[in-house]
C-alpha positions as CSV (number, residue, x, y, z in Angstrom):
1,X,-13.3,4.0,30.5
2,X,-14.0,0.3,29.9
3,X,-14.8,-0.7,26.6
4,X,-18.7,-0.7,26.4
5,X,-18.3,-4.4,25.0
6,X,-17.0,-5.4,28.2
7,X,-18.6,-3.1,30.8
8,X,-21.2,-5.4,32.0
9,X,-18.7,-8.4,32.6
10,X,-16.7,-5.5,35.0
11,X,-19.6,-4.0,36.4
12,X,-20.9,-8.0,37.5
13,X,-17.4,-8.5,38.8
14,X,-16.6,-5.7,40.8
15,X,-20.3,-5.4,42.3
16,X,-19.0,-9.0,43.8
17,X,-22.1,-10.7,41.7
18,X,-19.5,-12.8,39.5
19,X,-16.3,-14.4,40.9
20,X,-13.2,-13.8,39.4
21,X,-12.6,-17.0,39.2
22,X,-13.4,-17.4,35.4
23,X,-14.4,-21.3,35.7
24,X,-16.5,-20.5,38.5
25,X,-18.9,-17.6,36.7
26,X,-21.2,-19.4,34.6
27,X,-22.7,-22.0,37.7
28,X,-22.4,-18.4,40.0
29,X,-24.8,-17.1,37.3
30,X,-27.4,-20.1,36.8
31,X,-27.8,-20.6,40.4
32,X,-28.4,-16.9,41.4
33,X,-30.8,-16.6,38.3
34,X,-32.5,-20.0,39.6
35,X,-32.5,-18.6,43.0
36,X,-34.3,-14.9,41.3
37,X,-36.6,-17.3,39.9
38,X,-37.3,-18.7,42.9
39,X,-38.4,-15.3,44.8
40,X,-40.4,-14.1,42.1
41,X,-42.3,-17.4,42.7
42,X,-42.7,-16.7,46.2
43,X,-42.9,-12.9,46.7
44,X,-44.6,-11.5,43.0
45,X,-46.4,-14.1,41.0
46,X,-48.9,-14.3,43.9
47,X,-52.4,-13.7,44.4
48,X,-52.7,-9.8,45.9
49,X,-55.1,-11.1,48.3
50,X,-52.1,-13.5,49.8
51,X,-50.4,-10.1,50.4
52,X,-50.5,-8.1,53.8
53,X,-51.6,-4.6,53.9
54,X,-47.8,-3.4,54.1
55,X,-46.9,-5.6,51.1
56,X,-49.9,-4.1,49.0
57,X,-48.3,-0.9,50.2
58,X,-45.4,-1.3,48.5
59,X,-46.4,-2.5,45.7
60,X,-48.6,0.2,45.5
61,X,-45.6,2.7,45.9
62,X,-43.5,0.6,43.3
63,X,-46.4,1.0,40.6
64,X,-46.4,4.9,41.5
65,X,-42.6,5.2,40.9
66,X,-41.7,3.1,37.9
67,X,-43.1,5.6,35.4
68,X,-41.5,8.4,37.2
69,X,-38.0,6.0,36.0
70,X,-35.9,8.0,33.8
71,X,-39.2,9.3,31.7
72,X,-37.0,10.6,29.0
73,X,-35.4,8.0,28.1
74,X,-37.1,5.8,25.5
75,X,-36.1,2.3,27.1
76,X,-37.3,2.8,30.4
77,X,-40.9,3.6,28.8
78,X,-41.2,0.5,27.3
79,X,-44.1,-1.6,29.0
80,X,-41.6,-5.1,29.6
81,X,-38.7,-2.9,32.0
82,X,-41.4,-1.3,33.6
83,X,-42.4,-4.6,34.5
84,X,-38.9,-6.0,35.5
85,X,-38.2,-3.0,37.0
86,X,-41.0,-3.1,39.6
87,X,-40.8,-6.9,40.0
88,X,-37.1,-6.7,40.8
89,X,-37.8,-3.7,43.1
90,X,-41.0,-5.6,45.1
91,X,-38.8,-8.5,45.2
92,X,-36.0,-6.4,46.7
93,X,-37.8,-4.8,49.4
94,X,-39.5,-8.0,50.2
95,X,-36.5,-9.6,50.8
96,X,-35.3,-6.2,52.8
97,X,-38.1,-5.6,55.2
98,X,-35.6,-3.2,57.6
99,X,-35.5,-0.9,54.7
100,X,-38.2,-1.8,52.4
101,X,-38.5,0.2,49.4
102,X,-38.3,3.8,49.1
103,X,-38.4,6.5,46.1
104,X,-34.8,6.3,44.7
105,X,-33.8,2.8,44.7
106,X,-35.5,2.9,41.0
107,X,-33.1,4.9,40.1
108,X,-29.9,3.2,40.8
109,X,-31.2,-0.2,38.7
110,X,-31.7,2.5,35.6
111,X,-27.6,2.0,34.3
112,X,-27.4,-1.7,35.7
113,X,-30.7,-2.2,32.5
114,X,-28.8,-0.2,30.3
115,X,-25.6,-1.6,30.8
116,X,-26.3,-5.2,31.1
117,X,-28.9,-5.2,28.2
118,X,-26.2,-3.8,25.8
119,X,-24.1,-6.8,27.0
120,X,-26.2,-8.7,24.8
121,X,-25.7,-6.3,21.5
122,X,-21.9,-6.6,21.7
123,X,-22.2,-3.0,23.9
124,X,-24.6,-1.2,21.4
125,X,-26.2,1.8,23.1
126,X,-29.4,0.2,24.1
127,X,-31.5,3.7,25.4
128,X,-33.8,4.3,22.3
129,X,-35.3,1.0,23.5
130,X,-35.3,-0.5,19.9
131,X,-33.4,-3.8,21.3
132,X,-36.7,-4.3,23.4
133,X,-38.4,-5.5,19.9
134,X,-35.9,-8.1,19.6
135,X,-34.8,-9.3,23.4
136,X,-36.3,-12.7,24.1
137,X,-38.4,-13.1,27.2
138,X,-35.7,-15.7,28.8
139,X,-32.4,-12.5,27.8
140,X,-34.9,-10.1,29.3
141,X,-35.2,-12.9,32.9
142,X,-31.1,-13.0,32.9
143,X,-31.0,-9.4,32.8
144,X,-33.4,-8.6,35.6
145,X,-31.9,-11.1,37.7
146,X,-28.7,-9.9,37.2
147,X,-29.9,-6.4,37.8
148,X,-31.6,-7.7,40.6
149,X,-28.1,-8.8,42.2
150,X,-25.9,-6.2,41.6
151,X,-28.4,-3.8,43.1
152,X,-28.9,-5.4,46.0
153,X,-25.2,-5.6,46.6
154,X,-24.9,-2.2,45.5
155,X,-27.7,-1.1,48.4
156,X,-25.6,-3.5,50.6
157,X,-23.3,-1.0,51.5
158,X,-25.8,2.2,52.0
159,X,-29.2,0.3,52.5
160,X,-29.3,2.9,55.6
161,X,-29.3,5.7,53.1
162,X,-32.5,4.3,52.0
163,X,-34.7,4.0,55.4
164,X,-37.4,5.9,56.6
165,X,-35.4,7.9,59.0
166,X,-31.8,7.6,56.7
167,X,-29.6,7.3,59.4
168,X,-27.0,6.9,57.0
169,X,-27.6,10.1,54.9
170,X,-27.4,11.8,58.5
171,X,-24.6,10.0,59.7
172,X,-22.7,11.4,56.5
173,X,-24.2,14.9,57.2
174,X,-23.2,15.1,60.5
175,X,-19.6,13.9,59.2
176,X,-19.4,16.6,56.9
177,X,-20.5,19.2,59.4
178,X,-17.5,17.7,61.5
179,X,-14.6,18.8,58.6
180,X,-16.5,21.8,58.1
């Protein structure tokens, strides 16, 4: 596998977040941070009476889901992921009205945390949650935006998977039942 020193680095690249143009990664990453900044302005750090019924919906079912997040493992109990987990996940369905959220999206941002957190501990295994004492507030933004990103373009390519209806799960069913 890749060296855990350098798995976030391939994980950012090959989830098309970073370029591959070396020169080009560092303003990639300021300005789509900046532009996460941005949407938290606008969709989370609002008032909850600016928000529409729907939107206080899905915050509601955010709240519900990230404590169900990986329970048993110590870092995703720790009060500051929660809270970047579900701003990042309001955010994301915000910005995704056609899909909106739904229960299992958490789960998919649970490796990009672990993964990208460790980047900052020269790949140390970052799951008992200890580096949570230590991570600045401003290390703890850049990862959540980052997270934010690479999620999104993960859900890109199978945001149908993740409607109401999942077309996409049944288009894939109906696949299989063809080579069966």
């Amino acid at each position: 596998g890749i060296p855990s020193e350098h798995r976030g680095m391939v994980w950012k690249l090959l989830l098309g977040y970073l370029p591959t143009n070396q020169a080009r990664r560092k303003q990639t990453l300021e300005r789509k941070r900046a532009e996460y900044k941005d949407a938290m302005a606008q969709h989370y750090d609002i008032d909850d009476n600016s928000r529409t019924l729907q939107e206080q919906e899905t915050l509601r079912q955010v709240l519900v889901d990230v404590p169900r997040t990986a329970p048993e493992i110590p870092l995703f109990r720790n009060e500051r992921i929660k809270r970047a987990l579900a701003r990042l996940l309001y955010i994301w369905a915000m910005r995704h009205p056609a899909s909106s959220y739904v229960q299992g999206i958490n789960d998919l941002a649970t490796p990009l945390f672990a993964v990208f957190l460790s980047d900052y501990y020269n790949g140390e295994d970052v799951l008992d949650g200890n580096v949570m004492v230590v991570i600045s507030e401003e290390r703890l933004e850049e990862v959540e935006a980052d997270v934010y990103w690479c999620l999104t373009n993960i859900l890109a390519g199978i945001q149908d998977h993740y409607t109401a209806d999942q077309q996409g799960v049944q288009r894939m069913v109906m696949r299989l039942e063809d080579l069966v």
